[in-house]
N, C-alpha and C positions, 0 to 999 in steps of 0.2 A: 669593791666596785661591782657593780649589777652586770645580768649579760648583757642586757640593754647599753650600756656605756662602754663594756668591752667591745660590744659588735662596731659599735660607733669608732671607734679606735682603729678598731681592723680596717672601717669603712675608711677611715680618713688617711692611714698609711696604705691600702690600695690606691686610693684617687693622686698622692703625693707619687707614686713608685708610676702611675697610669702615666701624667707629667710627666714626671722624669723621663720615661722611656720614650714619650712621646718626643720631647725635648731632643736625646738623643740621637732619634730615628733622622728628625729634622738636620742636625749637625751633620752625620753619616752622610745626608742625601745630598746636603750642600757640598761635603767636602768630595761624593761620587762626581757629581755633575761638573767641578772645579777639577779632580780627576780627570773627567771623559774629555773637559774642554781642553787640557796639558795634550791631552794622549792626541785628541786630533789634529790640532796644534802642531805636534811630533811629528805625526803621521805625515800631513799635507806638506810641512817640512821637509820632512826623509822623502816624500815622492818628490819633489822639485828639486831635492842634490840629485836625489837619483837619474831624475831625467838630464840636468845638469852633466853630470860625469858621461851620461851615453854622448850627449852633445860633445860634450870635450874630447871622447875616446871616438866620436865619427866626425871628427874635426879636418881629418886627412880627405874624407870624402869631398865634403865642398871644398877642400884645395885642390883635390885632382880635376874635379869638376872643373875649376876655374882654369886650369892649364890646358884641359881638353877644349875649353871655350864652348862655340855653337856657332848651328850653320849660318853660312852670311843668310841673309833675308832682303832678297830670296836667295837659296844656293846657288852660288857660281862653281864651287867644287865640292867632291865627296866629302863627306863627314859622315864618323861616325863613331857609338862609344856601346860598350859592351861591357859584361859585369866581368868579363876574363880579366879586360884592360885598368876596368878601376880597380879593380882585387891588385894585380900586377903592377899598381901603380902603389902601393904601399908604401913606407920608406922601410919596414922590414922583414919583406918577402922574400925569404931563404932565397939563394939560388937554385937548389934542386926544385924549387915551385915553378922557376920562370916559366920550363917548358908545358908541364901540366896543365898550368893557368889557360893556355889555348884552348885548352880544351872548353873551357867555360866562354869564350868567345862567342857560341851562338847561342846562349842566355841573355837575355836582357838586351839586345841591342837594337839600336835605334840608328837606322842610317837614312842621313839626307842628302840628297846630290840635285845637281842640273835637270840628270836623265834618270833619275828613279830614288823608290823611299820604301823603308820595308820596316818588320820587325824583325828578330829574334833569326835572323839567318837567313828571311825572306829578301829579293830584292826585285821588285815590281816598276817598270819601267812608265812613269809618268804617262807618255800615251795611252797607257791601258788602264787606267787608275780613272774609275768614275766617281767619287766619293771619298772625303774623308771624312768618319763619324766620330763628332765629340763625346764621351763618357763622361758620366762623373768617377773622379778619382776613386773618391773614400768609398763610396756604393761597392765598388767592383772589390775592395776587399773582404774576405771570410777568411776565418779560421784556415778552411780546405785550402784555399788558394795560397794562404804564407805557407801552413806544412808543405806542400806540394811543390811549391819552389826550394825548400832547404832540401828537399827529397830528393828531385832532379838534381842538386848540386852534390848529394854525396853517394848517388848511382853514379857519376860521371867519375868523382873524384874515388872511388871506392879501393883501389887496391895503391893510389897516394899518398906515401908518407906527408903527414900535416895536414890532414883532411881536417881535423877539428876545429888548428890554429885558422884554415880559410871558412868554415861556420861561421867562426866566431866574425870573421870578417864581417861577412855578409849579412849578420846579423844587425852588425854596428853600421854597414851602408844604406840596409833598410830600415832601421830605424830613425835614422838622420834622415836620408831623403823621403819618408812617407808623413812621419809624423813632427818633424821639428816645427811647423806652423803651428802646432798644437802646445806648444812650450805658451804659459800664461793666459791658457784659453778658459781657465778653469773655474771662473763665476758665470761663464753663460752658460753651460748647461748643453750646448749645442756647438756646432763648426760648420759655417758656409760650406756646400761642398764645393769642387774644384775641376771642370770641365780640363779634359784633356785628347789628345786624338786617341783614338780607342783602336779604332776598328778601318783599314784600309777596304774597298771594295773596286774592282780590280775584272777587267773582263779576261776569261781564262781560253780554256781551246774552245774554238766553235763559239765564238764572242757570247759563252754561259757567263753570269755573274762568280764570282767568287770571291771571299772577304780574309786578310789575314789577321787576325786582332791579336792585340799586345800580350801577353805575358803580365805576372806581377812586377818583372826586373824594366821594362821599358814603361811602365804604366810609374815607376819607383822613379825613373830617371827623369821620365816627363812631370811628376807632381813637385821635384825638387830641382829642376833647372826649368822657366819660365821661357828663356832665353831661346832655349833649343824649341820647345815649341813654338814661340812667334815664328823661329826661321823655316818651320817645318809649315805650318799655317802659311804664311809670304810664300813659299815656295809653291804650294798649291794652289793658292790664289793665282798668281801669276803664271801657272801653267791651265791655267783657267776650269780646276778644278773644284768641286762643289764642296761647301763646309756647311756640314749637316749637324745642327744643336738638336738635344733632346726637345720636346716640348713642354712649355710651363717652365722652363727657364731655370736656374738656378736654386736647388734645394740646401738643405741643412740637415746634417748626419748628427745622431749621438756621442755626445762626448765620451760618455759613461762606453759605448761601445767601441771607439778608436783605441780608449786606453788602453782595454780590453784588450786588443790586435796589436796595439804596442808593444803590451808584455809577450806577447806573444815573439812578434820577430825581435822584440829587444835580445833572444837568445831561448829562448822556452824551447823549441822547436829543434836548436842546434845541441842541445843539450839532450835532449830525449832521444832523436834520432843516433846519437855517435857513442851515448851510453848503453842502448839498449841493442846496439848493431855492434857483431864483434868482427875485427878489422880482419882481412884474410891473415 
């Protein structure tokens, strides 16, 4: 055979092997793509048990919720709930916890009465209360603001045996009550946000303005009992105090970003904080 007819040979088992490969790369690519579509499949899966089991493990929250109730609407008597009270409302909070838990009593609380409405330890006597200003819920959460609340809780609880086992709490009540609306939200892309009272405005000495605003743990309690804010709302109405909405009405937060802060109080926080802090 001439080189002429060997080149051609060569040429024609190059172009067969080009195919071939070609062929291959093709098969590879489908069974990649059929791969990536399993894995995200998995993925979107494992994140909905996951959320799932938070929901089931903060399952005690909305029962304690439900036994604490909400204020009549409008308040005829005091009410009120506190992150000491739901932690302490567990079904298995040691006994050596009960006393401690007080301690976290002025976190998170939201009291409503006849003659006054406060947050977090505040208690402002409806006569002096000029204003109550709606927030949006999800807006007023950051990163800074969930650390900052596990942080406050384990300055407080610091030389407490079980200080991790009540993280871990807290983490499982803020995760239920901030984001469980967010359970199946996950083909829009986005999440109405969620007006809440934010901000109390209050005439102080020498009738100066001054404002007490919520905390993450009363901003947590108002975004997951609905209940408790109509009674707080009725109650200021009826003491004919003024209810102040943002303007432009109702927005829509990232989904992509709540998840974000989910993982975050889902436990991130309470884990980094108790590991990286060594117990007296």
């Amino acid at each position: 055979m001439g080189i002429k007819g060997r080149l051609g040979n060569v040429g024609g088992a190059l172009t067969q092997a080009a195919s071939a490969g070609k062929a291959a790369a093709e098969r590879a690519a489908a069974a990649g793509r059929e791969a990536a579509g399993r894995s995200a499949t998995a993925g979107r899966t494992a994140a909905d048990a996951g959320r799932d089991r938070l929901a089931a493990g903060g399952d005690w929250v909305m029962e304690a919720l439900e036994r604490l109730g909400a204020p009549d609407a409008p308040a005829t008597r005091p009410w009120k709930v506190s992150l000491g009270t739901l932690i302490g409302s567990h079904p298995l909070v040691p006994a050596a916890l009960a006393k401690p838990l007080r301690l976290l009593d002025r976190f998170g609380a939201v009291c409503v009465g006849p003659d006054s409405v406060g947050f977090d330890g505040d208690d402002i006597p409806w006569d002096k209360v000029v204003e109550i200003r709606m927030v949006g819920g999800y807006r007023s959460l950051t990163k800074d603001v969930i650390d900052g609340a596990f942080e406050g809780v384990r300055r407080v609880l610091i030389a407490v045996p079980g200080r991790d086992w009540v993280l871990d709490r807290v983490a499982e009540a803020l995760t239920t009550l901030l984001f469980r609306r967010l359970r199946g939200a996950d083909e829009t892309g986005t999440v109405q946000n969620v007006l809440v009272p934010g901000e109390i405005v209050y005439r102080g000495a020498l009738g100066r303005k001054k404002s007490c605003e919520a905390s993450l743990y009363p901003l947590a309690f108002l975004l997951g009992s609905p209940a408790v804010v109509h009674g707080l709302l009725t109650t200021a109405e009826a003491r004919g105090v003024a209810v102040v909405r943002p303007e432009g009405g109702i927005d829509v937060v990232e989904l992509a970003v709540l998840r974000e802060l989910e993982a975050r109080a889902g436990g991130g926080p309470a884990k980094t904080l108790t590991t990286a802090t060594t117990a007296p």
